[in-house]
C-alpha positions in Angstrom: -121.9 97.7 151.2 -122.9 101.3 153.0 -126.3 101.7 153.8 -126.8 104.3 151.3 -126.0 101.6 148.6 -127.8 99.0 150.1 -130.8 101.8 149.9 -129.8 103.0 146.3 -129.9 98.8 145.2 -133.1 98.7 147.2 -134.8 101.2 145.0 -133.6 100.1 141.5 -134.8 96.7 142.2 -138.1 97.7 143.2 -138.5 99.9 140.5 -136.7 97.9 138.1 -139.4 97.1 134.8 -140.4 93.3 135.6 -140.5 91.3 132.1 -143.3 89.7 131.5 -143.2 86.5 129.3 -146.3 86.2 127.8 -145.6 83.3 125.8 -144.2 81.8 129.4 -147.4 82.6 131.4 -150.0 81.0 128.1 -148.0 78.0 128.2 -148.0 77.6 132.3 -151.9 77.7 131.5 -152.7 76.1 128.8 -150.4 73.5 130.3 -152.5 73.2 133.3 -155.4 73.4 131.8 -154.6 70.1 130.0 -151.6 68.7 130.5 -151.7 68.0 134.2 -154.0 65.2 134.5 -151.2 63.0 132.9 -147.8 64.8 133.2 -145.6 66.4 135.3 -142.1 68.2 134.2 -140.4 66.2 136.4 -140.7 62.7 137.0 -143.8 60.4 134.9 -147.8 60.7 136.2 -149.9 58.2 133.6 -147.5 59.9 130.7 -144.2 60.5 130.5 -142.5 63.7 132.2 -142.6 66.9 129.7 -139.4 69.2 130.9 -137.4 69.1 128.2 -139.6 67.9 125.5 -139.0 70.6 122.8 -135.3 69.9 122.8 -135.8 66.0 123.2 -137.6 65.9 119.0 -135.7 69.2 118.5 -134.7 67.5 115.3 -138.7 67.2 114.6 -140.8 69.9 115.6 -143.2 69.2 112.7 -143.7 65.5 114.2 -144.1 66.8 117.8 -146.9 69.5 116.9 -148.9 66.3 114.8 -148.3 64.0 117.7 -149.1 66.7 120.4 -152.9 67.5 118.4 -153.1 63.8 117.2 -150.8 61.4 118.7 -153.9 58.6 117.5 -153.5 59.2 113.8 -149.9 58.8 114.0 -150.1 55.4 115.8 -153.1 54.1 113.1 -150.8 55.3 110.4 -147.6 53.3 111.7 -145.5 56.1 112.5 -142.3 54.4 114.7 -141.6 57.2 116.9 -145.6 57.7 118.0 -145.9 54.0 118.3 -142.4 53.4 120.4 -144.3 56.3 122.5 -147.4 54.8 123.1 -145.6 51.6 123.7 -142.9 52.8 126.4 -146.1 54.1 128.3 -148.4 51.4 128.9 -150.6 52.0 125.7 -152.2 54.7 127.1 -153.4 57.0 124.0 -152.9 60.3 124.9 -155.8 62.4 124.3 -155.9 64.3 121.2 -155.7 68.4 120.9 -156.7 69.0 117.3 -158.0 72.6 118.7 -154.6 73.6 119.8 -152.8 76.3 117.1 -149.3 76.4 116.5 -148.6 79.3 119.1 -150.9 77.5 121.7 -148.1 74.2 121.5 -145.4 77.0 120.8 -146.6 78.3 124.3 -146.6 74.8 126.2 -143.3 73.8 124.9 -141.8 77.1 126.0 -143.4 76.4 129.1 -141.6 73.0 129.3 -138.4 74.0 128.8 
């Protein structure tokens, strides 16, 4: 490459638009905010790891929002797959989000993928 197109590719990407996801950048937050302090993406903290988790119950999105506000309910109630969760993971009852809206788990589960 000539060094006038090594300048000219220089200069688009710095003034290329950067994209911002927004729904990317909630979910990172909202993800620390209160996922951390018992998941990773990656490998299993106290619950299991979360990269991939949207496309793991993609057949279920309905049952993953319910579990994700009140995973508690579902185990009282008998639901299999919340109770083959809670057992695979010690018993350890993951704490309950009722306050979370549909965009706010939208934005975590993007943030997962």
């Amino acid at each position: 490459m000539s060094p006038n197109t090594q300048e000219k590719v220089a200069e688009i990407e710095h003034t290329a638009p950067v994209v911002v996801d927004a729904a990317l950048q909630k979910g990172e937050s909202l993800f620390k905010q209160h996922c951390t302090s018992c998941h990773y993406l990656d490998k299993q903290l106290i619950g299991p790891a979360l990269g991939g988790i949207k496309q793991k119950y993609a057949d279920d999105p309905k049952w993953l929002y319910a579990y994700i506000r009140n995973n508690v309910a579902l185990i009282k109630a008998g639901d299999p797959k919340a109770i083959a969760l809670y057992e695979a993971n010690g018993k350890a009852v993951m704490t309950t989000f009722p306050f979370l809206s549909d965009e706010d788990i939208a934005a975590i589960l993007r943030y997962t993928e």
